[in-house]
Backbone as JSON Lines, residues from 0, in Angstrom:
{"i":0,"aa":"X","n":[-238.04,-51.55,45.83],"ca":[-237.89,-52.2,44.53],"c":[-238.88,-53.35,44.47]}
{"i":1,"aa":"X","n":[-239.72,-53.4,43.59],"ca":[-240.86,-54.59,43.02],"c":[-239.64,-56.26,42.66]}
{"i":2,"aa":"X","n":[-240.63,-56.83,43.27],"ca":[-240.18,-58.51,42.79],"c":[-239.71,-58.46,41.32]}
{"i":3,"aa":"X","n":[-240.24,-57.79,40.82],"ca":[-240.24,-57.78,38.91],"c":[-239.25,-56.63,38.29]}
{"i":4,"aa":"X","n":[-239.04,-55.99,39.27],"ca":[-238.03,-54.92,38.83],"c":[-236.45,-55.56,38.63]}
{"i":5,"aa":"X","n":[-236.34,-54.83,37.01],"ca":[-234.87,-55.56,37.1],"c":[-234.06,-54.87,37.58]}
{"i":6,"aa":"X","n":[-232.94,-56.27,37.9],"ca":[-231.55,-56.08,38.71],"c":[-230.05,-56.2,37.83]}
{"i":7,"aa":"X","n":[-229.83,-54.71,37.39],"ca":[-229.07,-54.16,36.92],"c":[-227.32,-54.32,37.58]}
{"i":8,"aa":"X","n":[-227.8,-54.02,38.87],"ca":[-226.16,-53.77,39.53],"c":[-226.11,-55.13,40.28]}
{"i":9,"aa":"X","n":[-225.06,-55.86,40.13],"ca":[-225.12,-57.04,40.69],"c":[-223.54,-56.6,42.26]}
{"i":10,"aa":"X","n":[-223.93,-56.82,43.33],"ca":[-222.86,-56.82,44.48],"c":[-222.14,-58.03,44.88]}
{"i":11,"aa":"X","n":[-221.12,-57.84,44.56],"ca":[-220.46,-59.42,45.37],"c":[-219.93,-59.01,46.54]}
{"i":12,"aa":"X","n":[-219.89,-60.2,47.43],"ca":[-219.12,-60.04,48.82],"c":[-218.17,-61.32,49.03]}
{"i":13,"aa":"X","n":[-217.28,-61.14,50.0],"ca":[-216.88,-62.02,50.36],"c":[-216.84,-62.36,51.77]}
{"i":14,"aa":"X","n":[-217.32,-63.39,52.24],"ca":[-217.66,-63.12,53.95],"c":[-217.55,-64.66,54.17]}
{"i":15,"aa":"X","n":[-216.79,-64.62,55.65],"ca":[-216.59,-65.6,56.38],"c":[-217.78,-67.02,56.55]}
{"i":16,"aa":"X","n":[-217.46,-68.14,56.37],"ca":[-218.49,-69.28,56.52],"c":[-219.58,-69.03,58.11]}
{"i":17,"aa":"X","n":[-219.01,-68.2,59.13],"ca":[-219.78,-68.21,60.21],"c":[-221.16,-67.5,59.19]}
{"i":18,"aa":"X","n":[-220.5,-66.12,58.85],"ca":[-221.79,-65.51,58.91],"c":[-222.42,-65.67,57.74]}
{"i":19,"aa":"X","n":[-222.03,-66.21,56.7],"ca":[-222.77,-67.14,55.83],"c":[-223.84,-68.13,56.4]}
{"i":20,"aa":"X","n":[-223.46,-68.85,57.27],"ca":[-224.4,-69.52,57.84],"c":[-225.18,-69.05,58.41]}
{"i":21,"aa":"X","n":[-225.26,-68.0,59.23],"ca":[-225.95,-67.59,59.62],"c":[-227.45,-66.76,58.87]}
{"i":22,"aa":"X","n":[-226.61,-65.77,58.08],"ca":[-227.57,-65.39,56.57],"c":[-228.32,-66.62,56.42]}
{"i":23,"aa":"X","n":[-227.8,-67.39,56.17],"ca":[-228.4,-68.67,55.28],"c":[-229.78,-68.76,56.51]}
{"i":24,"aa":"X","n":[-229.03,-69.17,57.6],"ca":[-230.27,-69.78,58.54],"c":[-231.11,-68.75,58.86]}
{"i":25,"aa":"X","n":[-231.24,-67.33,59.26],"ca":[-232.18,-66.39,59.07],"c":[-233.03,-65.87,57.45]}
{"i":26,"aa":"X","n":[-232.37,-66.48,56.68],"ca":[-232.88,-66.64,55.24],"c":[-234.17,-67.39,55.44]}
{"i":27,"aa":"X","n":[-233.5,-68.81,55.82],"ca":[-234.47,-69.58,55.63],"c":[-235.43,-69.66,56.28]}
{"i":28,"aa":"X","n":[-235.58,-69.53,57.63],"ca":[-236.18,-68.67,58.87],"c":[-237.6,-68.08,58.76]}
{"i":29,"aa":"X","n":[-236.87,-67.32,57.49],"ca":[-238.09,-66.06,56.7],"c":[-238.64,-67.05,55.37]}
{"i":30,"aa":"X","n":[-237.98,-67.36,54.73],"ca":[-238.85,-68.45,53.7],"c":[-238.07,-67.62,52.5]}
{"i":31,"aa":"X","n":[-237.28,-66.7,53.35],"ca":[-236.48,-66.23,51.66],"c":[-234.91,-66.81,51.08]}
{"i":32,"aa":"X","n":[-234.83,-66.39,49.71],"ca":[-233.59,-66.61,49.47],"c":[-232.57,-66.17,50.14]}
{"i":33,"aa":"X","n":[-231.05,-66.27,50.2],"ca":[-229.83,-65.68,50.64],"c":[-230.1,-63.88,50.05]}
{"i":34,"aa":"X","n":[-230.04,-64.06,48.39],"ca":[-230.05,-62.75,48.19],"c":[-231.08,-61.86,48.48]}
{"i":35,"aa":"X","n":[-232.45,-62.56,48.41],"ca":[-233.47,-61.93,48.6],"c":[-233.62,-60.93,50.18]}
{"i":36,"aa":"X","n":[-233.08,-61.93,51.07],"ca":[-232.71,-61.7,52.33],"c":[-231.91,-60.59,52.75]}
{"i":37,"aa":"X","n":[-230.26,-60.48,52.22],"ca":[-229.32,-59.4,51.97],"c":[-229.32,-58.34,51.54]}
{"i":38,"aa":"X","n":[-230.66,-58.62,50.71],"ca":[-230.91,-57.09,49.82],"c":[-231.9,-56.5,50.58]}
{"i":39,"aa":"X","n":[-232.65,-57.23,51.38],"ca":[-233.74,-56.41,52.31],"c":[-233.13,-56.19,53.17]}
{"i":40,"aa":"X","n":[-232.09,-56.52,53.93],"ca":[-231.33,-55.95,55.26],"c":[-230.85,-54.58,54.65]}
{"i":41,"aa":"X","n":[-229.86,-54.55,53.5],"ca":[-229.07,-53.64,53.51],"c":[-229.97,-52.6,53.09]}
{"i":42,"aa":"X","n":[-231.23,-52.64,52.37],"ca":[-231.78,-51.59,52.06],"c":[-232.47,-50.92,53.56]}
{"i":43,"aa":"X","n":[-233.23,-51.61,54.74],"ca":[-233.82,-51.04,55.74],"c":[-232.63,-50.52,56.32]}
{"i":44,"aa":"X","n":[-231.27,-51.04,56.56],"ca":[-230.18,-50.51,57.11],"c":[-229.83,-49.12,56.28]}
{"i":45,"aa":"X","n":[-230.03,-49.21,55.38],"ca":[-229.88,-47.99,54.58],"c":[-230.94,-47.22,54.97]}
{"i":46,"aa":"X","n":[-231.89,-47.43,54.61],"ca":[-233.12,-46.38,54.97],"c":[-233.28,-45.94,56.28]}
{"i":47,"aa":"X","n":[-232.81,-46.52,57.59],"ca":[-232.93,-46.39,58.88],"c":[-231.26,-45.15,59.04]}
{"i":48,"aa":"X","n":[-230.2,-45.24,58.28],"ca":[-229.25,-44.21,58.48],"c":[-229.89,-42.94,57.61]}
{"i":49,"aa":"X","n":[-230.27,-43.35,56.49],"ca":[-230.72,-42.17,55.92],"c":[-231.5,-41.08,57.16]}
{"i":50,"aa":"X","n":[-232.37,-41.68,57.43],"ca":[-233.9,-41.22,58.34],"c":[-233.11,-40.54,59.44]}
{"i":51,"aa":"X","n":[-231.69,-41.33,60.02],"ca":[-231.31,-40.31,61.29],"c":[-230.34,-38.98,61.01]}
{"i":52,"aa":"X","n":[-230.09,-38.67,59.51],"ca":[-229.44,-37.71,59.0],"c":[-230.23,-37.07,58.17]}
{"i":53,"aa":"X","n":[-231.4,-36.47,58.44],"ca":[-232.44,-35.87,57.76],"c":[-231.85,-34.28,58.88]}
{"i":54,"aa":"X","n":[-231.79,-33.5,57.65],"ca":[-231.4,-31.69,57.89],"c":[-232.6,-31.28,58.17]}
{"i":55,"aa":"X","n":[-232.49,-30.33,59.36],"ca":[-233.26,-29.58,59.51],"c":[-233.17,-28.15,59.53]}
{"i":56,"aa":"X","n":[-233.51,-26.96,58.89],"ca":[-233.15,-25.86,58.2],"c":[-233.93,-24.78,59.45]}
{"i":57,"aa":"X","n":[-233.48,-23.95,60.03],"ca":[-234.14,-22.88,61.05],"c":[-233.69,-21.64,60.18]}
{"i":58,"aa":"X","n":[-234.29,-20.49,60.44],"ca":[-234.0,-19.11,60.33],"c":[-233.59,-18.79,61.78]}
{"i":59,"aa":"X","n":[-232.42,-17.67,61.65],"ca":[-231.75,-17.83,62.82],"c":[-232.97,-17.37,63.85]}
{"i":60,"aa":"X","n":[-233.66,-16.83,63.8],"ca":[-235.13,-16.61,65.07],"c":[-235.24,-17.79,65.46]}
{"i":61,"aa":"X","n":[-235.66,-18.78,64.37],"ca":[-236.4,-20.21,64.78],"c":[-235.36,-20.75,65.98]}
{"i":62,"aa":"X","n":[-234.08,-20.72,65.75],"ca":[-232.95,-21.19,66.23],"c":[-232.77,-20.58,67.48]}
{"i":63,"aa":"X","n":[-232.69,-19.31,67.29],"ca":[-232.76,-18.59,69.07],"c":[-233.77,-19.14,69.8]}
{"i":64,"aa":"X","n":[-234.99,-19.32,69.26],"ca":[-235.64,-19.68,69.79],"c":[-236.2,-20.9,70.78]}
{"i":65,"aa":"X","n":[-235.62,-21.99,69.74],"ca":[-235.15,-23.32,69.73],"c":[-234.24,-23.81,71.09]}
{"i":66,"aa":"X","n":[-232.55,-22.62,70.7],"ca":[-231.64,-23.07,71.33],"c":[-232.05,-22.36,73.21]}
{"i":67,"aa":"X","n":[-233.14,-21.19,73.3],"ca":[-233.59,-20.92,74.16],"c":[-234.16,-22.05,75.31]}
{"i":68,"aa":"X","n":[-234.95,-22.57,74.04],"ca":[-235.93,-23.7,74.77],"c":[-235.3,-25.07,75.14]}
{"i":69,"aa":"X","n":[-234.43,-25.62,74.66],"ca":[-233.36,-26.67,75.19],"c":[-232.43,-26.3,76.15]}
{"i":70,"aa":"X","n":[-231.98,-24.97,75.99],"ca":[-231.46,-24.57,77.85],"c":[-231.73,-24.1,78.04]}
{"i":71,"aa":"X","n":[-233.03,-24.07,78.63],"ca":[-233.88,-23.51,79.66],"c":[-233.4,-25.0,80.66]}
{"i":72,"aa":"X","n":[-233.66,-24.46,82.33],"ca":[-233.99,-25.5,83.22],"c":[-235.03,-26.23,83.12]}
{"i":73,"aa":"X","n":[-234.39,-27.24,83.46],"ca":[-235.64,-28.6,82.99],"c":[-236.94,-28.3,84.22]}
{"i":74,"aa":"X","n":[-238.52,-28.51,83.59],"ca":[-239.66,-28.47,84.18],"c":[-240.05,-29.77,85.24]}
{"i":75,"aa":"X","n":[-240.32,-29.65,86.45],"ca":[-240.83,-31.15,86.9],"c":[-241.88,-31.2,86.63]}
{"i":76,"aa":"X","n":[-242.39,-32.8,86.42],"ca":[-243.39,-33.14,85.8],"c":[-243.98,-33.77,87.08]}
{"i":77,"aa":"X","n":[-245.11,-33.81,87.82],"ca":[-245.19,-34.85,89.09],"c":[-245.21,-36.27,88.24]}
{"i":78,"aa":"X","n":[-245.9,-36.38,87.22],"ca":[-246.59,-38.07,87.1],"c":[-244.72,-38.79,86.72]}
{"i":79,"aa":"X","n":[-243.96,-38.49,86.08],"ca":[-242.82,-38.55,86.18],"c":[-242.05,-38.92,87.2]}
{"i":80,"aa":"X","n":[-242.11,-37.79,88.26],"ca":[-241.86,-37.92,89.4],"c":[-242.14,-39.46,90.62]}
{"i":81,"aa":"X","n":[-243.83,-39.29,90.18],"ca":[-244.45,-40.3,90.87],"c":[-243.52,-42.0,90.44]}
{"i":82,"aa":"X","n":[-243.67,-42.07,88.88],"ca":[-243.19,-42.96,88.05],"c":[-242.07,-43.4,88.74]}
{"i":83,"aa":"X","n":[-241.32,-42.51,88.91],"ca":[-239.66,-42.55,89.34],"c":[-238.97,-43.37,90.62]}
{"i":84,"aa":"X","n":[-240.77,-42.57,91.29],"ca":[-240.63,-43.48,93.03],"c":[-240.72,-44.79,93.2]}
{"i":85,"aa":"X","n":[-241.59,-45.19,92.12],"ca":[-241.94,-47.13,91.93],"c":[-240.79,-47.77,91.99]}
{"i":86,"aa":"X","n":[-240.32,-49.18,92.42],"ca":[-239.71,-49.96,91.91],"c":[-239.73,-50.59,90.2]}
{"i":87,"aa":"X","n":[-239.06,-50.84,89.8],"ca":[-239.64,-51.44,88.24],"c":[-239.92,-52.92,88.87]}
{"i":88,"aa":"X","n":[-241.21,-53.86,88.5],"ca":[-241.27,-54.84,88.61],"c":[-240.23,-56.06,89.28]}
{"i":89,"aa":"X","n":[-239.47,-55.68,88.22],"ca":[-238.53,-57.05,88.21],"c":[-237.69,-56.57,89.22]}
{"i":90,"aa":"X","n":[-237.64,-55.7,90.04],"ca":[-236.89,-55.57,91.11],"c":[-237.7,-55.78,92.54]}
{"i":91,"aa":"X","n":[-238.51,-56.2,92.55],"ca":[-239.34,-56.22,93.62],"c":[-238.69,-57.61,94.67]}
{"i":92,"aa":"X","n":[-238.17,-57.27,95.46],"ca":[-237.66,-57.9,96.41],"c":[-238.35,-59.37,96.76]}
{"i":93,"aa":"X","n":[-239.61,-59.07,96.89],"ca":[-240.55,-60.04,97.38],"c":[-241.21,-60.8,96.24]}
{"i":94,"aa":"X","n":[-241.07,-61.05,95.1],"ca":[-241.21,-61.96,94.13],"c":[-240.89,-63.42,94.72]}
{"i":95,"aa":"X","n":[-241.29,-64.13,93.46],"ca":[-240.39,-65.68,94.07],"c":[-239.29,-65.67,92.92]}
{"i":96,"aa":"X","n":[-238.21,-65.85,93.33],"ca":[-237.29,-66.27,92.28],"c":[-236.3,-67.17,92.83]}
């Protein structure tokens, strides 16, 4: 929705002074208003559930095919493998901490 686009449906809420404040202080944070702020959360929150409930349509071939290839036994990969053998950093014994 454009800065200039009008706002037809107006939402009220009612919500606790914590998280009012909080809105408020990540509002301001950003340099935006309360509402300006609320209405951009709930729309990316919206758009981010939409995006993980997107259908995907197979013909039953595609699907045999598909459901073939997800149980099948898993392939080893060496560089994976190799990956696996490392410590991750932050576990390295011999650091200074």
């Amino acid at each position: 929705m454009s800065v200039n686009a009008r706002k037809d449906y107006p939402i009220s809420m009612r919500l606790p002074e914590a998280d009012l404040a909080l809105i408020d202080r990540a509002a301001s944070l950003r340099g935006r208003s309360r509402t300006d702020f609320v209405r951009e959360a709930a729309v990316l929150t919206a758009e981010e559930v939409l995006m993980d409930q997107r259908l995907i349509r197979l013909s039953p071939e595609a699907f045999a095919e598909f459901m073939s290839i997800v149980s099948a036994p898993a392939t080893v990969v060496p560089e994976i493998v190799e990956i696996a053998r490392h410590r991750a950093p932050w576990e390295n014994q011999d650091s200074e901490g």
